[in-house]
N, C-alpha and C positions, 0 to 999 in steps of 0.2 A: 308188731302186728297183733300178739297174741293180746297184750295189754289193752290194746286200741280196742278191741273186740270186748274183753271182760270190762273195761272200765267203761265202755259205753254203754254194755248191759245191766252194770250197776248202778251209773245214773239215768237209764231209763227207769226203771224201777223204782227208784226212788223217789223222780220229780210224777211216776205215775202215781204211787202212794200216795204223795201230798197231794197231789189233784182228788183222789178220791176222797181225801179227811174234811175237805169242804162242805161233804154229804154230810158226814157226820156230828161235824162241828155245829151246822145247822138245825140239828137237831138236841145238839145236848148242852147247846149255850143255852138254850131257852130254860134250863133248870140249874146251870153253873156258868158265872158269869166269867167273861173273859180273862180276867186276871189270876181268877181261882184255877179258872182250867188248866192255864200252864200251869200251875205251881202243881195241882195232882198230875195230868201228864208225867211231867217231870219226877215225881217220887215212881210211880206206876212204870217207869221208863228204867229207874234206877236200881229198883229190885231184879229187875230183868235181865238186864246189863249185867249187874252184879253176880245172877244166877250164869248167867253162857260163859261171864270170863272163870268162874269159879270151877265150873262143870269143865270147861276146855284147857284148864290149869294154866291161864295165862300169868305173865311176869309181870308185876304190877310196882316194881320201882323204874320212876322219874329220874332221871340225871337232875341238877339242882337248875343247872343253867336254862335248862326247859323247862321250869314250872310257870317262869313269868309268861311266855306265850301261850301254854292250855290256858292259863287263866284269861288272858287278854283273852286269846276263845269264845272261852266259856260266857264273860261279861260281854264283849262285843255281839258274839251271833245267837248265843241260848239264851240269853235272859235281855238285851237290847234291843235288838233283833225282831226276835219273835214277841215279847210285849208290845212293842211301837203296829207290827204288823196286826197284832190283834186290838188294838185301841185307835189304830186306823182305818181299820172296816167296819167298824163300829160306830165310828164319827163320821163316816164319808158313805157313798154308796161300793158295792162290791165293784159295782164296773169302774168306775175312778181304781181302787182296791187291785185289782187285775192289771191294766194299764200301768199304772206306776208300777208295780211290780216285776211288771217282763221286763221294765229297766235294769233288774238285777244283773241279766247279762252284760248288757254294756260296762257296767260300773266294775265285772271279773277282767273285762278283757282290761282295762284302764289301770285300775289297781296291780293286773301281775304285771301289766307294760314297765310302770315302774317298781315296783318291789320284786318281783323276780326276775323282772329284764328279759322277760320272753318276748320275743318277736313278733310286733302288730302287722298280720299277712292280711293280703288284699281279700284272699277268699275267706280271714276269718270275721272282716269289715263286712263283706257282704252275709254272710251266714247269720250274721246278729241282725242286719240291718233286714233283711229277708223273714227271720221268725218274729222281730218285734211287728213289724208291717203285719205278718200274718196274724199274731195276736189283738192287734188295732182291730182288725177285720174282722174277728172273731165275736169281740166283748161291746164294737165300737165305739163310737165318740159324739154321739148323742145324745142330748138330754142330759150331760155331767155337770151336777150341781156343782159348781167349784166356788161356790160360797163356803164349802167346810175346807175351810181355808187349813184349822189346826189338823184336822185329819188327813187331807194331801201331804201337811209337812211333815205327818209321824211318819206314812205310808212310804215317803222318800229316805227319811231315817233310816227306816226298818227296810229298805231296798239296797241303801249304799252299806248299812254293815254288814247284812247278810253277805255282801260281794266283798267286803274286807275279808270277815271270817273265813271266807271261804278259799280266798288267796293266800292267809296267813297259816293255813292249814297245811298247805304247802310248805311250809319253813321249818317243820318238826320234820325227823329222822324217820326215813321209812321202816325202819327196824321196829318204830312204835307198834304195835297191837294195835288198829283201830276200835278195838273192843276195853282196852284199856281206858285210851284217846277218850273216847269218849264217854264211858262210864263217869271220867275224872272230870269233863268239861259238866258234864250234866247236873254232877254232884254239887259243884260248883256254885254254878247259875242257881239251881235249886234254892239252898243257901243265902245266896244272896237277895231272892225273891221272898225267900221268908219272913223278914220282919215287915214288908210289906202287904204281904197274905195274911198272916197269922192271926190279928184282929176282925178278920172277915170270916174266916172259919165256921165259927158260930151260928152267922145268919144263913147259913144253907139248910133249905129243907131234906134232912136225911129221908124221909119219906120218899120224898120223886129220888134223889140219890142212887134208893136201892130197889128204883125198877129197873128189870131185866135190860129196857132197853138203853137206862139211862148208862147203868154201872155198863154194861158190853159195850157201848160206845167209849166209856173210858178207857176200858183194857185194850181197846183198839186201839185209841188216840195214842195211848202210853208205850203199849210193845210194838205196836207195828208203825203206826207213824212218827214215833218220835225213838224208841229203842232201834229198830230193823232201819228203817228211813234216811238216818241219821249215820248209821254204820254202812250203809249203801252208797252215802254222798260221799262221806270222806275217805272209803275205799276207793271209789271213781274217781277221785278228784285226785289221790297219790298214782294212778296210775296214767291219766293225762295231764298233760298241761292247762293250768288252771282258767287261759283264757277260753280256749277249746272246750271243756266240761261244762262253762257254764250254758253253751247256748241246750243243753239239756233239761234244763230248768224249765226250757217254753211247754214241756209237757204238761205241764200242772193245768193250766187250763182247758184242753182237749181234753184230757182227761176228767179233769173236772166236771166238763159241758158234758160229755159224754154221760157219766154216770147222774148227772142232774136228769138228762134227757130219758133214763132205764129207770129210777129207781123213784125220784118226785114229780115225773111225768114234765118235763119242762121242753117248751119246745127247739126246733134245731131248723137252722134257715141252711139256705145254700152258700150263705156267708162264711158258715163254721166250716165247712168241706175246702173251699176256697184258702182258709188262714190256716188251715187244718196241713192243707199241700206246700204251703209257703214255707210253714214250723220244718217239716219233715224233710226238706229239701234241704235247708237252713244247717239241718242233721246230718244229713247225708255229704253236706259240702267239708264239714269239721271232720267227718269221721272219715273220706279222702286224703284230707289237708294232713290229719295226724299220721294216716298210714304212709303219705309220700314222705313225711319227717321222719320215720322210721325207718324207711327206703333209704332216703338219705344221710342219715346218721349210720347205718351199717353197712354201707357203700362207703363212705369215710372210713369208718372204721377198719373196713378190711383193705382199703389201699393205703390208710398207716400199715397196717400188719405188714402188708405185703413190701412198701418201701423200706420198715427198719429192716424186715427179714436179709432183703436183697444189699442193704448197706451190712446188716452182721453178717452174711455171707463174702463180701469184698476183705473185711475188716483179717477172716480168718483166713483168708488166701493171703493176702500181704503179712499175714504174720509165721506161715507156712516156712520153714528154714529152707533157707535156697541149698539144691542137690546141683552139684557143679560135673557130680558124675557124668549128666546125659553128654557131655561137650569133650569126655575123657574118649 
């Protein structure tokens, strides 16, 4: 119970963060190009990381056997993931961008179906089928150029690994530090994104760079959407079961719309209230579904307890030395 409650808190949080970084993103692409911007994110993310687990004196050795899966991680969902994601809303329009995206959830539930052999529930079929529906309603499906053929196909990339990494996160020892977990995946991805950054570097105008609102949008993208964000999901995600977590995801674009609607004046129809109710129910259905697994896993639990007791209880009478006195 108590899990279902913090893990659901922490990925609400998190898919509301990324809904909100759309705001942002919109504004500081327009002086640092897609590909630059992960790769600073990602440093600006790393410093940060590195400062909490340093400051909270985390335990920063790896078993050997679990270096290959951070790194699959780290390559699959920080640097595959999230590039494809940002070179398909680039290529395509946002609303295409959106739509394939809240596929993410279907592709968690699929992936743990088989890799961790969690069980496909009817109410978690509906719960996904319920907040994609409400995100269709939301973003719609009108006027979608699907001429940018190569951008739909990054866009599904960048949806089906996100839903890999995300399941495979699940396969590391909860003993991990997600503040470790992640620092390491980050460093990682980083790394790997480098020698394709690095000759681009140069052509950035450090002038727009180092206005106020250019450079604070960075520190934002880096510590809170990507350092905080990132330690949110795969906090959430060890504490539920990974096909359940993902439909938490659907937040990003209510949230999204929301803050498009408060801060760049965009408008909001009766449609977004409508998918708005769909998402949340959707929510509400997984975060039932998890508390009755919990019900029922320690209702098991306590009637094992209860049957060895009453068999170790038989076990000690039958070995009891028979007293022949009462019969004298």
């Amino acid at each position: 119970m108590k899990n279902t409650i913090f893990g659901s808190i922490f990925l609400i949080i998190a898919s509301s963060i990324w809904g909100g970084m759309y705001v942002v993103v919109k504004v500081v692409v327009d002086v640092i190009p897609p590909f630059e911007l992960v790769w600073l994110r990602y440093l600006v993310a790393i410093v940060a990381l590195a400062f909490i687990g340093f400051v909270s004196k985390q335990k920063w050795k790896i078993k050997r056997e679990h270096w290959g899966l951070i790194i699959t991680i780290s390559i699959v969902g920080y640097a595959i993931s999230i590039v494809t994601q940002e070179t398909g809303t680039m290529l395509s329009s946002a609303q295409m961008g959106a739509i394939i995206t809240a596929t993410t959830p279907a592709f968690m539930v699929v992936f743990a179906s088989f890799i961790l052999k969690e069980r496909l529930t009817f109410k978690k079929a509906i719960s996904v089928s319920l907040a994609t529906i409400g995100v269709i309603i939301i973003v719609g499906i009108d006027n979608i150029d699907m001429s940018s053929l190569l951008g739909g196909i990054s866009l599904i990339i960048a949806a089906l690994t996100w839903a890999l990494m995300s399941v495979l996160i699940k396969r590391l020892p909860s003993g991990y530090s997600q503040i470790v977990v992640t620092t390491y995946a980050t460093l990682i991805a980083f790394v790997v994104l480098t020698p394709f950054v690095i000759t681009r570097l140069p052509k950035l105008n450090i002038n727009e760079i180092t206005n106020p609102t250019i450079w604070g949008g960075l520190l934002y993208l880096g510590i809170v959407s990507t350092a905080i964000a990132f330690l949110l999901w795969n906090r959430g995600l060890q504490m539920l079961n990974a096909s359940s977590g993902g439909i938490f995801f659907f937040f990003q674009p209510v949230v999204g719309t929301l803050l498009g609607w408060l801060i760049l004046g965009e408008t909001i129809s009766i449609t977004f209230w409508i998918g708005s109710f769909l998402i949340f129910l959707g929510v509400l259905i997984v975060i039932k579904d998890n508390q009755g697994d919990h019900n029922d896993s320690n209702s098991n639990k306590s009637k094992y307890v209860k049957e060895n007791t009453q068999i170790q209880i038989k076990e000690e009478i039958m070995m009891e030395p028979f007293d022949d006195t009462i019969f004298k």
